[in-house]
C-alpha positions as CSV (number, residue, x, y, z in Angstrom):
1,X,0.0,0.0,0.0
2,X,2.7,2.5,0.9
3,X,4.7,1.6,-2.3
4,X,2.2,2.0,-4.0
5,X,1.3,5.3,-2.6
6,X,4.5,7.0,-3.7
7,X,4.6,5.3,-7.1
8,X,1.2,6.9,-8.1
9,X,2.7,10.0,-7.2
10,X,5.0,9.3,-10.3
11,X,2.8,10.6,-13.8
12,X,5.3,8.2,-16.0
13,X,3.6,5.0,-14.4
14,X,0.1,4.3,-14.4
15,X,-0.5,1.5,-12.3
16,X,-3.1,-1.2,-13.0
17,X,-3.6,-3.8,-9.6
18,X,-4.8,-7.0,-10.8
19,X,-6.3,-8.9,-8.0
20,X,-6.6,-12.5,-8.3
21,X,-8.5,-13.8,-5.5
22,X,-10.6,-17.1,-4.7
23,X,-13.8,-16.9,-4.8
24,X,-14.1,-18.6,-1.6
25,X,-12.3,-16.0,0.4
26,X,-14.5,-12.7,-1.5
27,X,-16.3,-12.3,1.7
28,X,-13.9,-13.6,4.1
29,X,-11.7,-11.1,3.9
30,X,-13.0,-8.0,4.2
31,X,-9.8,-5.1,4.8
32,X,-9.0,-6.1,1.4
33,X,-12.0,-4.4,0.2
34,X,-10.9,-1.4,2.6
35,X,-8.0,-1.5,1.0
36,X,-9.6,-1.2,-2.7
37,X,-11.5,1.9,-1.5
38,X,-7.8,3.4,-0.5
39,X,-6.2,2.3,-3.6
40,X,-8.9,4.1,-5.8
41,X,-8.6,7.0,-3.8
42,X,-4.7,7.2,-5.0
43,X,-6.1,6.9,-8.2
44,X,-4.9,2.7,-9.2
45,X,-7.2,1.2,-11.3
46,X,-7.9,-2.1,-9.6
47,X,-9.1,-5.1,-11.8
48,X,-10.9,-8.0,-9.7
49,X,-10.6,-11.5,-11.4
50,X,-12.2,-14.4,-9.6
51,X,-10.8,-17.8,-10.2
52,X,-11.9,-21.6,-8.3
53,X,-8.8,-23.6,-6.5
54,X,-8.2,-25.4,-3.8
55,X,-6.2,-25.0,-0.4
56,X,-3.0,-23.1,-0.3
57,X,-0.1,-24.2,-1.4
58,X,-1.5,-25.1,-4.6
59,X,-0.4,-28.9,-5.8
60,X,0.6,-29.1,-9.8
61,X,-2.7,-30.8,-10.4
62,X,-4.4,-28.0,-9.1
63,X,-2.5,-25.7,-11.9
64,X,-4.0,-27.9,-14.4
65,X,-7.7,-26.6,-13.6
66,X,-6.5,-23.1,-12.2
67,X,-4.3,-22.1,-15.2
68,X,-7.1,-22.2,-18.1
69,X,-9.4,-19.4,-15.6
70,X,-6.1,-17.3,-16.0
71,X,-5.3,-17.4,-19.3
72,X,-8.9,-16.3,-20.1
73,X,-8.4,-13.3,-17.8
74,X,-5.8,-12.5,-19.3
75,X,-6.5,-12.7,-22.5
76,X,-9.2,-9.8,-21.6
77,X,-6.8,-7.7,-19.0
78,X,-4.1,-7.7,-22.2
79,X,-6.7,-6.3,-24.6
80,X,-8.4,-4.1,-22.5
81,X,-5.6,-2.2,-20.8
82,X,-2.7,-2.6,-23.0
83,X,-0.4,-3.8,-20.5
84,X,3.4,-4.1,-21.2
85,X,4.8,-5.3,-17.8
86,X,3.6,-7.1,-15.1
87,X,4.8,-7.1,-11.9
88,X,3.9,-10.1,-10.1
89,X,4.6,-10.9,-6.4
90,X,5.1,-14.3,-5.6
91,X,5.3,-17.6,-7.3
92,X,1.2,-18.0,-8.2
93,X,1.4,-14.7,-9.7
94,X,5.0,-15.0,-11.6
95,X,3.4,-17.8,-13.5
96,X,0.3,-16.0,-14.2
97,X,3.2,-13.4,-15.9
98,X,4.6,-16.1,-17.5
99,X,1.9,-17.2,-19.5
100,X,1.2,-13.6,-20.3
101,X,4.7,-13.5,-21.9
102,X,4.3,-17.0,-23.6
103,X,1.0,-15.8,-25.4
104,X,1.2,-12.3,-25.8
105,X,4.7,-11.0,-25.1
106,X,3.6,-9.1,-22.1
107,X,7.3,-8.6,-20.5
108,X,6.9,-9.5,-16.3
109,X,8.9,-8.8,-13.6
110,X,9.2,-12.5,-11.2
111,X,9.1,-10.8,-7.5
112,X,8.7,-14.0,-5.6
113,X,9.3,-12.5,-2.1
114,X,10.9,-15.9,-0.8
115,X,11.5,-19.3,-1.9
116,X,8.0,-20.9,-1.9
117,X,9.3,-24.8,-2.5
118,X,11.9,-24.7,0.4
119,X,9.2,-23.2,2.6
120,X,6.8,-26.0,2.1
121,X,9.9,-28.0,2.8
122,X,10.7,-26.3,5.7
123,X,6.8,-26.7,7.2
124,X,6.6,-30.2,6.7
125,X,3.9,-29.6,4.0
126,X,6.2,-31.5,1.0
127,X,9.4,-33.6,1.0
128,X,12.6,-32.9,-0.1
129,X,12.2,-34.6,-3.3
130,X,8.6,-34.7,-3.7
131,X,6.8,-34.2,-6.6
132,X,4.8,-31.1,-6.3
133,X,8.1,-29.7,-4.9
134,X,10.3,-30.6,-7.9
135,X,7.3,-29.8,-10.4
136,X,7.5,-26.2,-8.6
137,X,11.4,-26.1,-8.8
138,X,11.0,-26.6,-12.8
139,X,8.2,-23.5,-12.7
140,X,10.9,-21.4,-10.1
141,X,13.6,-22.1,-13.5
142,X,11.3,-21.3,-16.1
143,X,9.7,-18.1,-14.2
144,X,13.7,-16.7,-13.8
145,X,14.4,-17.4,-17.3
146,X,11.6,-15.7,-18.9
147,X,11.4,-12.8,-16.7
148,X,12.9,-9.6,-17.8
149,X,13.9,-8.7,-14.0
150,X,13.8,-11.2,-10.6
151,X,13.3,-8.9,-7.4
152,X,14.9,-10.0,-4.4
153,X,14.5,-9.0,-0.6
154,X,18.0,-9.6,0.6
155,X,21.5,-10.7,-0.9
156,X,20.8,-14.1,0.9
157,X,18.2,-14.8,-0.8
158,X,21.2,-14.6,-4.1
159,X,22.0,-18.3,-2.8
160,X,18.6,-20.0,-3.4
161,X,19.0,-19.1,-6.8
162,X,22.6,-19.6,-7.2
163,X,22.4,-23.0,-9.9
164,X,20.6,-20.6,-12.2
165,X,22.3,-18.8,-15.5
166,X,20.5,-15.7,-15.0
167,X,21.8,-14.2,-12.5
168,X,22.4,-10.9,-14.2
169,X,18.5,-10.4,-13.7
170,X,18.6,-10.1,-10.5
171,X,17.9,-6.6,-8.2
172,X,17.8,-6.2,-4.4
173,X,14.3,-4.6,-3.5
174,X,14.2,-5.2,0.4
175,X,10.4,-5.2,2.1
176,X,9.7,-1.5,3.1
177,X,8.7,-0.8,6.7
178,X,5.0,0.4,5.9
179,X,4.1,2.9,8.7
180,X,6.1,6.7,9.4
181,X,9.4,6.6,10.9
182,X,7.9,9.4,13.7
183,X,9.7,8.4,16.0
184,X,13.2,8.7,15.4
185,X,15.8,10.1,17.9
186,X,12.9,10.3,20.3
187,X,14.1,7.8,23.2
188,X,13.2,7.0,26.9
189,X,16.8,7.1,28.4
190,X,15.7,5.6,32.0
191,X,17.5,5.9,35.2
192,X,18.9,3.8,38.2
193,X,15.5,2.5,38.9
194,X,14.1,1.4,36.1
195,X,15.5,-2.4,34.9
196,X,16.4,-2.5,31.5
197,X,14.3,-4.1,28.7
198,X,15.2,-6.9,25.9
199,X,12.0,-7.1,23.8
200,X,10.4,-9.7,21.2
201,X,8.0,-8.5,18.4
202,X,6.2,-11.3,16.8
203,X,3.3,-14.6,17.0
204,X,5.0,-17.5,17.5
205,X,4.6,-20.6,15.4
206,X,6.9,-23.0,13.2
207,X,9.1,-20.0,12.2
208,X,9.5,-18.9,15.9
209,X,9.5,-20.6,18.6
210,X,9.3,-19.0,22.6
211,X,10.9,-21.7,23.9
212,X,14.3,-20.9,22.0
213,X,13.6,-17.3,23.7
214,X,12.9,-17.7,26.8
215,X,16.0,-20.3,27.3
216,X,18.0,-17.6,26.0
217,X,16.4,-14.9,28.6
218,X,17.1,-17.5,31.5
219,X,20.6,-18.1,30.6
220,X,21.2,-15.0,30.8
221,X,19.0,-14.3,34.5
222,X,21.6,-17.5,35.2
223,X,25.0,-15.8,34.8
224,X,24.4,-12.3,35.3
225,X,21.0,-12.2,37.7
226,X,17.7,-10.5,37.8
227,X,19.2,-7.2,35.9
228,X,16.5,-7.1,32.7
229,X,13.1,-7.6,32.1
230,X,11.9,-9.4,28.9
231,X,9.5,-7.7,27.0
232,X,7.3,-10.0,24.8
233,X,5.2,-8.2,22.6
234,X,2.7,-10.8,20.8
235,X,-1.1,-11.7,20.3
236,X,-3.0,-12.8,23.6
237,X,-3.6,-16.1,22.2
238,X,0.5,-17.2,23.0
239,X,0.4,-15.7,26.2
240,X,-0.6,-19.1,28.1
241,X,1.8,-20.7,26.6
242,X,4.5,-18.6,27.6
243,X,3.7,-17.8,31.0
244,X,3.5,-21.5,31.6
245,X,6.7,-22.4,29.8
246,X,8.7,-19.3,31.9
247,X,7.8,-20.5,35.0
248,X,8.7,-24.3,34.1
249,X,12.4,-22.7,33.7
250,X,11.8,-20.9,36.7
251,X,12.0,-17.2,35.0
252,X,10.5,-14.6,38.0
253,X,7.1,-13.3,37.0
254,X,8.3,-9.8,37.2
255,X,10.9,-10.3,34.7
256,X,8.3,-11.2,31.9
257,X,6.0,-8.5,30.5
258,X,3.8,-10.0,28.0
259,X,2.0,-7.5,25.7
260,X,-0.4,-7.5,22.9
261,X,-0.3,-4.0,20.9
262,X,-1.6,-2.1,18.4
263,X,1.0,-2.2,15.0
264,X,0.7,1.4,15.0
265,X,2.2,1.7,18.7
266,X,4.5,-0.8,18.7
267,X,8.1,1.3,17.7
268,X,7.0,3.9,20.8
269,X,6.5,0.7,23.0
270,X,10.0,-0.8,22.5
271,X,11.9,2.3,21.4
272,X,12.8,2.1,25.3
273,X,14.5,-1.2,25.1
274,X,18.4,-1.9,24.5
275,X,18.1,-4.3,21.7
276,X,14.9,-6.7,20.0
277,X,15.8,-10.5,19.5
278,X,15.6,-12.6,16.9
279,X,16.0,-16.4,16.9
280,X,15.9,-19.5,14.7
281,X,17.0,-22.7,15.1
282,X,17.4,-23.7,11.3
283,X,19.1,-21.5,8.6
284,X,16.7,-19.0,6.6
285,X,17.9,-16.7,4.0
286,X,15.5,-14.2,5.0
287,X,16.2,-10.8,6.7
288,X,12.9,-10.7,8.7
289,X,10.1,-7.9,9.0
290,X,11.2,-7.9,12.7
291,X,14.5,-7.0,11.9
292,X,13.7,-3.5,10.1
293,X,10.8,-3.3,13.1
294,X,13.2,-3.2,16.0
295,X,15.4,-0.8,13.6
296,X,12.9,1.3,12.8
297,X,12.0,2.0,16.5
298,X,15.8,3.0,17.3
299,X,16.8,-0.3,19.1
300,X,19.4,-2.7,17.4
301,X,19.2,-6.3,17.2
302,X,20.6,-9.7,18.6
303,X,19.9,-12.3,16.3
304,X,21.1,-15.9,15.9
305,X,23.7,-16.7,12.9
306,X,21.1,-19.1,11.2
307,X,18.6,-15.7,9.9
308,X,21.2,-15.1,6.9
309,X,19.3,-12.3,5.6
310,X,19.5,-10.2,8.8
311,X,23.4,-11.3,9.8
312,X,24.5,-9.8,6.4
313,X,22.5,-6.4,7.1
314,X,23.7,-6.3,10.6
315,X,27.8,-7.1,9.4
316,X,27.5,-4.4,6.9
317,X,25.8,-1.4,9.1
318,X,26.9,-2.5,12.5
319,X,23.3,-2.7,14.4
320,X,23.2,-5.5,16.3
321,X,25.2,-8.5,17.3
322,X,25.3,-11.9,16.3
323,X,25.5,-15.2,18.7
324,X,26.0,-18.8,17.4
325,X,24.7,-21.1,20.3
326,X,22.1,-19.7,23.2
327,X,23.3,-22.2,25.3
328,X,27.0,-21.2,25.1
329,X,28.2,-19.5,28.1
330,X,30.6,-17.1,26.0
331,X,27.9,-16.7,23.8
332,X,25.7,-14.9,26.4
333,X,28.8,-12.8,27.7
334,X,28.9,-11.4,24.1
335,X,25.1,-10.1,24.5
336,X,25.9,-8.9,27.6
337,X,28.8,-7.1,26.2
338,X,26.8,-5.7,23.9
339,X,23.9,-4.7,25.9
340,X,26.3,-2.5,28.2
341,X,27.8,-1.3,25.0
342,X,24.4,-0.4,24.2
343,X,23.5,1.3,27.7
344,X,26.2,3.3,27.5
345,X,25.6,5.3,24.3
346,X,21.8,5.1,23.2
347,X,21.6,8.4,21.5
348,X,24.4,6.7,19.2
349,X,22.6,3.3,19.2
350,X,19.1,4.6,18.4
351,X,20.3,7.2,15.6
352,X,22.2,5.0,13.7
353,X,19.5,2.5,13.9
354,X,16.7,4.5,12.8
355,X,18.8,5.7,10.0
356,X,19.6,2.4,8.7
357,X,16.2,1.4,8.4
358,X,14.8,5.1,6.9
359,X,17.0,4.6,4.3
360,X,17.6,1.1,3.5
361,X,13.6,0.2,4.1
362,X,11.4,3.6,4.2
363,X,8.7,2.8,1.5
364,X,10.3,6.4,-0.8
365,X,13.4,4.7,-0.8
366,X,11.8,1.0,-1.9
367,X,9.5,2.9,-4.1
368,X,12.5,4.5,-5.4
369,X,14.6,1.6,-6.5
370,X,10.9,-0.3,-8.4
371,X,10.4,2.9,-9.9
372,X,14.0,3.2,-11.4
373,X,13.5,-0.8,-12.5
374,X,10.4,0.2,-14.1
375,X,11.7,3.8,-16.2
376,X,14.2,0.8,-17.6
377,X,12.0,-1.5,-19.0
């Protein structure tokens, strides 16, 4: 929505939003009709095209049924709005490009946001060397190869695609931060009697798990004592779960605040803390909406070496620190390091944070780099 805003602001580039949508979800969802009403307002023509499927993610048979009710669409989109490129977010949509280009020579720009086979590998939905997961490897190939640009997120995502011969085609676009950056320099600098925070912005599910956090937080309560509170910002519905699973490792009640908050308050809630964490326990090229959330309030990050995406931004720019094992001793000396490091100089902390993420993620300066993508095509 906020790329969009600023493209439209742009009179070189008219901007057509084709919505594909099933037609089981048309009254299900119902911001996304709010969010039609803003889009017209911003004068994008928005062009609604209802198609029948099956669950998400999509198996090959279901392209087999699915493909022919987008090809007829687009037959009528081509002809209708004389459409040279399409930019299409995510796999579904890249092929819906593709067979644009195949039939009518429509150039399209394959922005697929994140690997989409290796996730389903990764949640247990397909195998390794399954079919609908090699069938979408062959589409992932033939999608790059067609496509006249591949957006990216993050240079580690550069290394899912590394067997391919395109490589040239390839541009960084990293996800923009979509609300103001308000609050920048603005901090809470405490005193002797307030215990510092560590915070956690997030749900919790297969990608995250509060375990791996709160094992951290006690580890750290074990060497060094009672001297931060843990602030867990996440919907009420994990909040059970984590009380129960603090007090199994014995973590004082006081030490845990457990929050559910607004998105629109959430960088003046933690903008207080010393640093936002952020944990796997399995390697992921991506660089994480959490990442640029904790940056964007002014706080930098401690993040495990397995989220490639955010190590890379955080050895380039210097905002955060990076630990290997949680359960290391040495390993939470280096946080605590850090966190004193951190104490010591906020202003310096905060600015530099907040600056990274205005102009590495702020939606002008994503809008920016799509726009100059699109003047080249």
């Amino acid at each position: 929505m906020d790329i969009i805003n600023v493209l439209s602001k742009n009179k070189k580039i008219e901007i057509i939003l084709i919505w594909f949508y099933r037609v089981d979800l048309l009254f299900k969802e119902k911001e996304n009709w709010e969010q039609k009403k803003k889009l017209r307002n911003l004068g994008v023509k928005i062009v609604c095209i209802p198609f029948i499927s099956w669950t998400f993610p999509m198996s090959w048979w279901h392209l087999i049924f699915v493909a022919p009710q987008w090809f007829i669409s687009l037959l009528l989109i081509r002809y209708i709005y004389k459409i040279r490129v399409l930019h299409c977010r995510s796999y579904h949509s890249g092929l819906i490009g593709a067979i644009g280009n195949k039939l009518f020579g429509v150039k399209y720009i394959f922005d697929p946001r994140s690997p989409f086979p290796e996730e389903n590998v990764s949640s247990e939905i397909w195998k390794i060397k399954s079919f609908n997961y090699l069938y979408w490897k062959k589409i992932e190939k033939y999608l790059i190869n067609n496509a006249v640009k591949v957006f990216l997120v993050s240079k580690s995502l550069l290394k899912e695609y590394q067997n391919n011969d395109r490589r040239e085609k390839f541009v960084i676009v990293p996800n923009n931060y979509p609300l103001s950056f308000d609050v920048r320099y603005k901090m809470s600098l405490g005193n002797n009697d307030v215990t510092e925070k560590i915070c956690y912005v997030g749900s919790f599910g297969h990608w995250n798990d509060y375990r791996l956090y709160l094992r951290l937080f006690k580890n750290i309560i074990r060497e060094f004592g009672c001297i931060y509170i843990f602030q867990i910002i996440t919907p009420k519905k994990f909040h059970k779960e984590i009380k129960s699973y603090a007090e199994k490792l014995k973590i004082p009640n006081d030490l845990i605040e457990l929050m559910q908050v607004d998105q629109f308050d959430i960088a003046k809630t933690i903008g207080s803390s010393l640093a936002g964490i952020y944990l796997m326990s399995q390697e992921d090229s991506r660089l994480g909406v959490k990442t640029v959330e904790y940056l964007r309030a002014g706080i930098p990050v401690i993040v495990s070496r397995s989220i490639e995406g955010a190590v890379l931004l955080i050895e380039e720019e210097n905002v955060g620190v990076i630990i290997d094992d949680i359960d290391d001793v040495n390993e939470i000396y280096k946080i605590k390091c850090f966190l004193d490091s951190v104490c010591d100089n906020k202003y310096e902390w905060k600015k530099k944070s907040q600056e990274v993420a205005i102009n590495k993620f702020s939606p002008e300066s994503v809008a920016g780099k799509i726009e100059e993508q699109y003047l080249e095509l």
